[in-house]
C-alpha beads as a LAMMPS data file, in Angstrom:
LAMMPS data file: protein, C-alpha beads

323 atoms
322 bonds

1 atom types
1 bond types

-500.0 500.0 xlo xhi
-500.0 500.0 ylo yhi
-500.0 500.0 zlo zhi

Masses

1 110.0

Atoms # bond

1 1 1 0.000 0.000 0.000
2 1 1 1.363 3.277 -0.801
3 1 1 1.631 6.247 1.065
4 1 1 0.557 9.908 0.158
5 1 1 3.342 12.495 0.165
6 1 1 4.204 14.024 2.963
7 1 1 2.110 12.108 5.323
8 1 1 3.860 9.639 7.652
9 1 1 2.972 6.385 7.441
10 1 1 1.400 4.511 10.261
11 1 1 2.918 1.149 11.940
12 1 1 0.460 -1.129 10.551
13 1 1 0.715 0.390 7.032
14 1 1 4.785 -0.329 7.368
15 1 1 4.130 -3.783 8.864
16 1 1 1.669 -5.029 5.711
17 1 1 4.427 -7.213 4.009
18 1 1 5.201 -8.806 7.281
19 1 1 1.697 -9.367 7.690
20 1 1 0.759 -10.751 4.423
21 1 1 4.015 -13.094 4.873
22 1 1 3.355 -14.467 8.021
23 1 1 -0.389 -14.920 7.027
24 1 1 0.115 -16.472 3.901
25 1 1 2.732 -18.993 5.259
26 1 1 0.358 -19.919 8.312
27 1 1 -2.468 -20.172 6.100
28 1 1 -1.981 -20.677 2.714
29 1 1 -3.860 -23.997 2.476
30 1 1 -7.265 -22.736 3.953
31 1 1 -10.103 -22.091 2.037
32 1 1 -9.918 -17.967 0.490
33 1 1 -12.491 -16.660 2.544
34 1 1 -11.245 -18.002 6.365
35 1 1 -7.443 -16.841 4.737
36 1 1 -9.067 -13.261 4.235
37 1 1 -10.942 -12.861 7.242
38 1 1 -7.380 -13.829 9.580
39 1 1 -5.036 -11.292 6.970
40 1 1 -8.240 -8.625 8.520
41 1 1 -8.392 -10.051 11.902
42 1 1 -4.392 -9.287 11.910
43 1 1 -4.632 -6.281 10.179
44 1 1 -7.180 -5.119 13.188
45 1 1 -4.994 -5.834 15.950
46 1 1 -2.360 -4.414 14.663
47 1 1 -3.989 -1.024 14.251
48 1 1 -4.823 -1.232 17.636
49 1 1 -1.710 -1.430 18.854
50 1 1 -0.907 1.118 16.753
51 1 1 -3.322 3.761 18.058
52 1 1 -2.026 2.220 21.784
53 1 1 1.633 2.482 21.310
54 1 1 1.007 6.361 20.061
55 1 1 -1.827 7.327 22.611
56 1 1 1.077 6.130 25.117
57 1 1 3.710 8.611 23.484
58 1 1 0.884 11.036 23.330
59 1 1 -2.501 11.234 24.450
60 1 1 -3.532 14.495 21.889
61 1 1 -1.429 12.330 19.084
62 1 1 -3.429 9.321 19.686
63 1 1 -6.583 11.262 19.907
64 1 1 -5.584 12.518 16.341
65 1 1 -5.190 9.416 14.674
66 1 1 -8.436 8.196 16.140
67 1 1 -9.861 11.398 14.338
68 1 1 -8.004 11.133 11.118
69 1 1 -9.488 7.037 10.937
70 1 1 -13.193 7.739 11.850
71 1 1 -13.103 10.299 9.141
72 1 1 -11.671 8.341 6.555
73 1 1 -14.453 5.385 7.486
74 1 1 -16.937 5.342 4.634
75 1 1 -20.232 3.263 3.106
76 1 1 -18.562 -0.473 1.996
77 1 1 -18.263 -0.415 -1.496
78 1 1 -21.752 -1.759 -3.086
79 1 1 -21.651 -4.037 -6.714
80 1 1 -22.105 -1.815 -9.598
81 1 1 -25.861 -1.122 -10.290
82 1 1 -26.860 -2.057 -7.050
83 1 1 -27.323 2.049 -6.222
84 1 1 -30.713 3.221 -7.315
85 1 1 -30.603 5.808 -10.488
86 1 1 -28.371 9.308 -9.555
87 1 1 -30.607 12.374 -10.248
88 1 1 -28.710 15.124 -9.767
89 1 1 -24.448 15.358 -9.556
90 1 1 -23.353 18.567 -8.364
91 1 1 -19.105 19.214 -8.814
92 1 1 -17.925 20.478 -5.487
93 1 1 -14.605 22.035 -5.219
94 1 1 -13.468 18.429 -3.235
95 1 1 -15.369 15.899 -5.158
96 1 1 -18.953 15.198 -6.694
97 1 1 -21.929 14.820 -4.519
98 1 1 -24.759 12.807 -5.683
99 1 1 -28.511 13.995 -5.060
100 1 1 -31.593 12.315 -5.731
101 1 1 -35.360 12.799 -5.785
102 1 1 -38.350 11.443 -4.697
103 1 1 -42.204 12.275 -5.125
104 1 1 -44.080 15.345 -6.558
105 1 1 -42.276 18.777 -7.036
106 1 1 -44.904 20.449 -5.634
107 1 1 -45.699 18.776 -2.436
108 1 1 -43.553 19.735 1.249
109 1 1 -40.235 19.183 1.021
110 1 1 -37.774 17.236 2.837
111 1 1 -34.387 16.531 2.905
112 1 1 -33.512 13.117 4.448
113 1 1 -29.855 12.653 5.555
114 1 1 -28.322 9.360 6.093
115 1 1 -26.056 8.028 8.977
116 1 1 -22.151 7.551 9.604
117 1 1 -21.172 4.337 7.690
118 1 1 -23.684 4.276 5.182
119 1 1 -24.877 5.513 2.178
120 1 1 -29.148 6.509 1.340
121 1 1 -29.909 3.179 0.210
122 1 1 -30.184 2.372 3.879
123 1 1 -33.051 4.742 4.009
124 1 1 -35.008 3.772 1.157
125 1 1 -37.788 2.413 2.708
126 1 1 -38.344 5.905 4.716
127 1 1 -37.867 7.595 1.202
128 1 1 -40.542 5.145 -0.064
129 1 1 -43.114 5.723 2.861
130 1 1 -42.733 9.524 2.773
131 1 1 -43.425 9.741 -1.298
132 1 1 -46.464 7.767 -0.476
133 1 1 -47.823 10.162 2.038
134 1 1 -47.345 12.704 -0.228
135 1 1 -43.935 14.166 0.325
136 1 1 -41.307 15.595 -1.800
137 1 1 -38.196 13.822 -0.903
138 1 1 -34.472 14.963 -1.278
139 1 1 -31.631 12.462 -0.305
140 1 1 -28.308 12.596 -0.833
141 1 1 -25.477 10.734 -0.637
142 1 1 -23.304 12.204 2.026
143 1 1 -19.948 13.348 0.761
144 1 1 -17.479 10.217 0.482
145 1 1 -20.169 7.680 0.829
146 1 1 -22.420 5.310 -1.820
147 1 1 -22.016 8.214 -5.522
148 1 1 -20.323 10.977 -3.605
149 1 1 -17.170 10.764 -3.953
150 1 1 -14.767 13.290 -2.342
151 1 1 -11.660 13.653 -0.034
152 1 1 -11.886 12.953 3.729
153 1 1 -13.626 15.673 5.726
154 1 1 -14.725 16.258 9.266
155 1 1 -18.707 15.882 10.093
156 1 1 -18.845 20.359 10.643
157 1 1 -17.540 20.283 6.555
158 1 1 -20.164 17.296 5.409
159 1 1 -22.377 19.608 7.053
160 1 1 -21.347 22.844 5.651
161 1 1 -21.506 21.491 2.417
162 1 1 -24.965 19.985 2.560
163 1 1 -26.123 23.659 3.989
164 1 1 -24.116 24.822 0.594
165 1 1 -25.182 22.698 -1.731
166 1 1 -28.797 20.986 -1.061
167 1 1 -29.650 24.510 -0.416
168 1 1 -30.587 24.941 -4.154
169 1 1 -33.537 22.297 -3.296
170 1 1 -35.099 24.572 -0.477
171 1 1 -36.203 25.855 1.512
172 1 1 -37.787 22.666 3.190
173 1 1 -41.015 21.949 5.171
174 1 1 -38.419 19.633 7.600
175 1 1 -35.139 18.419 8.104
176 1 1 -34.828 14.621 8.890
177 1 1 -31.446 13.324 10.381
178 1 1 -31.444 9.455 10.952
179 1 1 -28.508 7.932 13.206
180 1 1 -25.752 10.702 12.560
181 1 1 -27.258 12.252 9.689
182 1 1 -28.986 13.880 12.516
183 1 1 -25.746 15.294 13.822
184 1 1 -25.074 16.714 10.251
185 1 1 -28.473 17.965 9.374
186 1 1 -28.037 19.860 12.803
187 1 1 -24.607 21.211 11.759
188 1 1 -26.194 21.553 8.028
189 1 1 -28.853 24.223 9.858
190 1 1 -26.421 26.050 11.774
191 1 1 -24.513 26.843 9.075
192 1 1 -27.610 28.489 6.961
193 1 1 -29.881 25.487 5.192
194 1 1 -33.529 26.694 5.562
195 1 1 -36.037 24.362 7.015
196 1 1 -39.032 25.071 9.509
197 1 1 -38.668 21.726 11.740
198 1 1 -36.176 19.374 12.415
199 1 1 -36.712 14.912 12.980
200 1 1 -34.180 12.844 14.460
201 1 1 -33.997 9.018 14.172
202 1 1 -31.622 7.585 16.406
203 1 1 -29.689 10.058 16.336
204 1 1 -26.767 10.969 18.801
205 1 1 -26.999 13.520 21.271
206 1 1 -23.750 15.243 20.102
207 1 1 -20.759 14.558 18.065
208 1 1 -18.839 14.341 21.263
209 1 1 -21.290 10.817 22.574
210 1 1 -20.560 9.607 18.816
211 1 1 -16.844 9.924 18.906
212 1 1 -16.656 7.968 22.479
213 1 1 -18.459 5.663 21.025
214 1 1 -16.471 4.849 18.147
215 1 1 -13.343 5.145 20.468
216 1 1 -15.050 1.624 22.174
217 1 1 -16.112 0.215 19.217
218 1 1 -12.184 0.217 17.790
219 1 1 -10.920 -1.050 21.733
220 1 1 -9.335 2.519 21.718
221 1 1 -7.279 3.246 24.651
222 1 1 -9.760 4.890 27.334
223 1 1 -7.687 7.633 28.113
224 1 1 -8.950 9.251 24.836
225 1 1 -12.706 9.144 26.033
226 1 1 -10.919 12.584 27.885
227 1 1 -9.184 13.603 25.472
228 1 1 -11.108 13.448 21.989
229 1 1 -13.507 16.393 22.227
230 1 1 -9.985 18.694 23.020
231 1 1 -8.605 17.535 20.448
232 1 1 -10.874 17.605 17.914
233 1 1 -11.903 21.181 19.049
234 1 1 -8.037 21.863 18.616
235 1 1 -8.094 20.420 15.105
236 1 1 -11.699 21.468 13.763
237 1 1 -11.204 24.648 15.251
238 1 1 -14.912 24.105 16.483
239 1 1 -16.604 21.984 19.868
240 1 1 -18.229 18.564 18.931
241 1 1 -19.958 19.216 22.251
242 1 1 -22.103 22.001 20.067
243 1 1 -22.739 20.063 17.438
244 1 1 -26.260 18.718 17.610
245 1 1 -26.601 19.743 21.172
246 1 1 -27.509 23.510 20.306
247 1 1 -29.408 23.099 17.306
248 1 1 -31.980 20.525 19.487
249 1 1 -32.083 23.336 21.927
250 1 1 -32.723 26.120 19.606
251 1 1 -35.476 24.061 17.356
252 1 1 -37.773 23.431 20.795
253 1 1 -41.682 22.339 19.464
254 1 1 -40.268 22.050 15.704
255 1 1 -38.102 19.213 16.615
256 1 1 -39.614 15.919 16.608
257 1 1 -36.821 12.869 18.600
258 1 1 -37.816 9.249 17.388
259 1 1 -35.557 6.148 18.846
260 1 1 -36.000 2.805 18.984
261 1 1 -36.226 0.989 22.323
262 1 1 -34.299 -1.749 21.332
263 1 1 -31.529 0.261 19.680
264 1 1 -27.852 -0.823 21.128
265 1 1 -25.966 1.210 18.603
266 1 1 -26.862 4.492 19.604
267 1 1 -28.627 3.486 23.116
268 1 1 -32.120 5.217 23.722
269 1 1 -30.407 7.517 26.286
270 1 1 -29.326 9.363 24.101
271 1 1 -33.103 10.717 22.856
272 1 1 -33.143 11.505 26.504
273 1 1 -30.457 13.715 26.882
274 1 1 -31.605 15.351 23.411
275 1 1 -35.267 15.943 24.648
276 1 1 -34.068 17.062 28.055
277 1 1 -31.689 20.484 26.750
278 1 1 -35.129 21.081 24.035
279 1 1 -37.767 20.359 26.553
280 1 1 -40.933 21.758 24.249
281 1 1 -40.047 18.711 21.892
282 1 1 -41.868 16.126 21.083
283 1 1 -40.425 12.647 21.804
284 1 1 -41.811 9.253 19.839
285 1 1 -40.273 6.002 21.017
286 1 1 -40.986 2.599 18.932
287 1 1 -40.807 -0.582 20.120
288 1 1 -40.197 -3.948 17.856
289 1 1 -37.143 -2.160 15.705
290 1 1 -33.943 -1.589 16.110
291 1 1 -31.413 0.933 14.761
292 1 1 -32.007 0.486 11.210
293 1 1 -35.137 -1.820 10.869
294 1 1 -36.987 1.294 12.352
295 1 1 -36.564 3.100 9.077
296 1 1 -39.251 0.662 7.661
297 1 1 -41.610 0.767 11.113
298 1 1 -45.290 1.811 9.969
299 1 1 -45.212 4.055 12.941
300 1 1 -42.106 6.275 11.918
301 1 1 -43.804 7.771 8.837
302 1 1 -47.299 7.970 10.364
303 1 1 -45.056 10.398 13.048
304 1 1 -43.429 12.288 10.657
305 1 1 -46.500 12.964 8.524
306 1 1 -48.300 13.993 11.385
307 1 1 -45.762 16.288 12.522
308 1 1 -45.401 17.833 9.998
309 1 1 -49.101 18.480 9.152
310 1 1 -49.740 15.781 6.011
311 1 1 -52.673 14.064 7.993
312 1 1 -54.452 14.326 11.758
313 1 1 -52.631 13.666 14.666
314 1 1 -52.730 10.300 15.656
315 1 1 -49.016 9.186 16.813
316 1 1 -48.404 8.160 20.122
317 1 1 -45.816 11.135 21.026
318 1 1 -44.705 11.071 24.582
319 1 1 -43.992 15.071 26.193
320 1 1 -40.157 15.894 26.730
321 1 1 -40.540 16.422 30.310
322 1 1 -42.134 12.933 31.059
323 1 1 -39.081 11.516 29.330

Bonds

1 1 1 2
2 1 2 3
3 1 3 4
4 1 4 5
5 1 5 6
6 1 6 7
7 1 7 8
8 1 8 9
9 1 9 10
10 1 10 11
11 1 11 12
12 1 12 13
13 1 13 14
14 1 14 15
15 1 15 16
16 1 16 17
17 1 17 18
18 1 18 19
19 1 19 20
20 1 20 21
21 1 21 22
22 1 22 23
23 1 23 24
24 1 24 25
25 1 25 26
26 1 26 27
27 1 27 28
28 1 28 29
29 1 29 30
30 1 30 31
31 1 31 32
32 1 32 33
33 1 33 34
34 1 34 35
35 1 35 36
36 1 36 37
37 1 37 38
38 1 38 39
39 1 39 40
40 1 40 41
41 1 41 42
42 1 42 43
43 1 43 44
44 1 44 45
45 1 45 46
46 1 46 47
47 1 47 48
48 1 48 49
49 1 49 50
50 1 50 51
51 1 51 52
52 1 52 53
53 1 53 54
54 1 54 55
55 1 55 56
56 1 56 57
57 1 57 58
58 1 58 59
59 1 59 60
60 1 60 61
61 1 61 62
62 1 62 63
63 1 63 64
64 1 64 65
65 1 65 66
66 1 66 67
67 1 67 68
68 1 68 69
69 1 69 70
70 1 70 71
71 1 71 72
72 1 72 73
73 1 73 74
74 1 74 75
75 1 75 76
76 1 76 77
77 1 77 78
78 1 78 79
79 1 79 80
80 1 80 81
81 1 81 82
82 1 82 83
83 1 83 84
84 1 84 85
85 1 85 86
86 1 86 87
87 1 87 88
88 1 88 89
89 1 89 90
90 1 90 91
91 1 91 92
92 1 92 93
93 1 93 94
94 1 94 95
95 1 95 96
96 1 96 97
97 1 97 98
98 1 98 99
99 1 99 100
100 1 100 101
101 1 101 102
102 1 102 103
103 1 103 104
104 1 104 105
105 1 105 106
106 1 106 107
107 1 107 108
108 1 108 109
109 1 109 110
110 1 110 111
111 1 111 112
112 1 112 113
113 1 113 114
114 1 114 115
115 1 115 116
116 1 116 117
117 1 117 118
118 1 118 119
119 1 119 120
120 1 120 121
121 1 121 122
122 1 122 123
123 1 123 124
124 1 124 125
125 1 125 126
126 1 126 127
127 1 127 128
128 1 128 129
129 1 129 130
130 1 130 131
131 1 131 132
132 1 132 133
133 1 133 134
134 1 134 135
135 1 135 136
136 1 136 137
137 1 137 138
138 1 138 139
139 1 139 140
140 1 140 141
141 1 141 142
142 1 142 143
143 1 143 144
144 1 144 145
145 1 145 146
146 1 146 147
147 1 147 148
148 1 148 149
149 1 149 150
150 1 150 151
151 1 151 152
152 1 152 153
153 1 153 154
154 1 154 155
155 1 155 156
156 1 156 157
157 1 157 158
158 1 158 159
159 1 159 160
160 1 160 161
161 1 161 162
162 1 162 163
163 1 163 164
164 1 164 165
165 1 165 166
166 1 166 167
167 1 167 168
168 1 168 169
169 1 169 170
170 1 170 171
171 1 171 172
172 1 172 173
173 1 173 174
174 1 174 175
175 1 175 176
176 1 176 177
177 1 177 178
178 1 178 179
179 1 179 180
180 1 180 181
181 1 181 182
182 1 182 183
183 1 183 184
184 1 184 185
185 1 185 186
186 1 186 187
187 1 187 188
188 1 188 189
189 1 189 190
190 1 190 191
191 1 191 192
192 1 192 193
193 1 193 194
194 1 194 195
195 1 195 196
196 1 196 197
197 1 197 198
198 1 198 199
199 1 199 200
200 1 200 201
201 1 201 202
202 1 202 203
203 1 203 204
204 1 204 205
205 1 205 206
206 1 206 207
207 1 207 208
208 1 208 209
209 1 209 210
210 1 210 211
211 1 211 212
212 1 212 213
213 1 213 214
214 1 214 215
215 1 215 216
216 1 216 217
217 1 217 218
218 1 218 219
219 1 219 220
220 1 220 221
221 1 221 222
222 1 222 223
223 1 223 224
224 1 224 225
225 1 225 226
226 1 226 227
227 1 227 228
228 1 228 229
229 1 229 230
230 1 230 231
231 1 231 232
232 1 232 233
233 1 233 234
234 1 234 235
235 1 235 236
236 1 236 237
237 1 237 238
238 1 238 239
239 1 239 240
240 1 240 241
241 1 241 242
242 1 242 243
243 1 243 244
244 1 244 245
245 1 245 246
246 1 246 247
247 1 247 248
248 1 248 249
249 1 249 250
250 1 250 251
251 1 251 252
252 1 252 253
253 1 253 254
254 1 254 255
255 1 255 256
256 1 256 257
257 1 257 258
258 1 258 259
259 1 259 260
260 1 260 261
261 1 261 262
262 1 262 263
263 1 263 264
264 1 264 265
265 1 265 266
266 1 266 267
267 1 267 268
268 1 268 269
269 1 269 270
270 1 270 271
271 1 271 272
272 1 272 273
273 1 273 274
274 1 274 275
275 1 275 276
276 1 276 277
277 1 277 278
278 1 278 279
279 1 279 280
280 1 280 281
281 1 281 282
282 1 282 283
283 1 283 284
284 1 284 285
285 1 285 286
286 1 286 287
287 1 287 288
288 1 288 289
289 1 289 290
290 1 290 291
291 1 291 292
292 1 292 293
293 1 293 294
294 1 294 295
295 1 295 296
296 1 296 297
297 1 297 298
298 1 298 299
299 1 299 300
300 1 300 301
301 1 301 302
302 1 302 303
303 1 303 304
304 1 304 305
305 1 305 306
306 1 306 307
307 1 307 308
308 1 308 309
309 1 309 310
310 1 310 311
311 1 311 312
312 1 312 313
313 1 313 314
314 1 314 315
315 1 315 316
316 1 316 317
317 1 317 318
318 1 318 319
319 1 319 320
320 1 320 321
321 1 321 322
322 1 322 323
């Protein structure tokens, strides 16, 4: 694997022959599939140790390189016409982002915003309920994931450049934000977009609960938990405590928090915290889903459409301050 210029490479990039030589001597008469899942199993561990040995050197370094790998995680790669149909590319001055559409022109508007780690295919079956009830939907890949493709960038710039460029396609009736796209629709209003409410689906509380939670997904060192939202504040030059966190706040009775019970990815605690700093919200909590299965749950879209005015209000919305 090659390097970039002038950026260092990283122990387990320098350690890849050695890897594939051990590997391949230890295991070069299994079947291809158990030899490519130990080559990744090895590869793993040793970027652990990697982000140990530095965290050890330096805390803020370590907390870097945690940073510079959760930015540079995208969508897996799907098989070539697998995506649905690309309406719109728009050139950005760091890549192309891909836009597409979704029910009459002339009906309410929404954008819909993917998670972290995915691309809008995962949301198709909210796209598909919300054209049904009559919506206009927007949805775009998020830059560096599914058609997008651009350099790495920081959640506050994905953000900034939805605000920039889906802007064209507003303003909108409502925002929606699902694991966290909700994180990055909140950055994408702060940063000018134009919409009149806000949903979140499982959504984060802040970038700051997302980042420790990646840092124990990857068996980071737990000194970082202290020392990521420093360092990234150092870095982006902005507080991942803010982002989400303040826009919730600020939104009040247009924000609408959905979560799934049963969610372990991004635990329900987290709608708590949300609907406890925007206490006029209203709160929906669905049981029988989980993280991403709730995107198809009949009750989601029947919330949203109520919220937003498409038909009489009928979901079973609990108050903020009996959350």
């Amino acid at each position: 694997m090659s390097c970039s210029a002038g950026r260092k490479p990283m122990l387990y990039e320098i350690l890849y022959p050695v890897i594939y030589l051990r590997s391949f001597a230890r295991i070069r008469n299994a079947r291809p599939e158990p030899q490519l899942a130990q080559f990744r199993s090895l590869k793993s561990r040793l970027r652990r140790l990697d982000i140990h040995a530095l965290t050890a050197i330096s805390p803020f370094a370590g907390a870097w390189l945690a940073l510079h790998r959760f930015e540079r995680t995208s969508a897996p790669a799907r098989p070539a016409g697998a995506s649905q149909p690309i309406d719109r590319i728009i050139q950005t001055e760091k890549g192309r982002l891909a836009v597409r559409f979704s029910g009459d022109e002339r009906a309410k508007r929404v954008l819909l915003i993917h998670g972290w780690n995915a691309d809008s295919s995962m949301i198709l079956p909210l796209v598909t309920a919300l054209t049904q009830n009559g919506f206009r939907v927007i949805y775009p890949d998020l830059p560096g994931d599914g058609a997008s493709t651009s350099k790495p960038m920081s959640f506050h710039e994905k953000g900034r450049m939805i605000a920039r460029y889906c802007a064209v396609y507003g303003p909108f009736d409502c925002v929606i934000g699902h694991s966290a796209g909700g994180l990055i629709a909140a950055i994408a209003l702060e940063e000018g977009l134009q919409a009149h409410r806000l949903v979140t689906i499982c959504a984060p509380q802040s970038l700051t609960s997302l980042l420790q939670a990646y840092l124990v997904q990857t068996g980071a060192p737990e000194r970082l938990q202290h020392v990521i939202s420093h360092a990234y504040r150092r870095l982006r030059r902005c507080s991942p405590c803010d982002a989400g966190h303040s826009t919730f706040a600020r939104f009040q009775d247009k924000l609408l928090v959905i979560h799934a019970n049963s969610d372990w990815q991004v635990l329900v605690e987290e709608a708590y915290s949300i609907v406890t700093s925007a206490p006029q919200a209203k709160a929906m909590f669905l049981d029988d889903c989980n993280h991403r299965s709730i995107l198809g749950h009949p009750s989601l879209v029947e919330g949203i459409a109520a919220f937003l005015g498409g038909y009489p209000e009928t979901a079973r919305w609990a108050d903020a301050d009996a959350v």
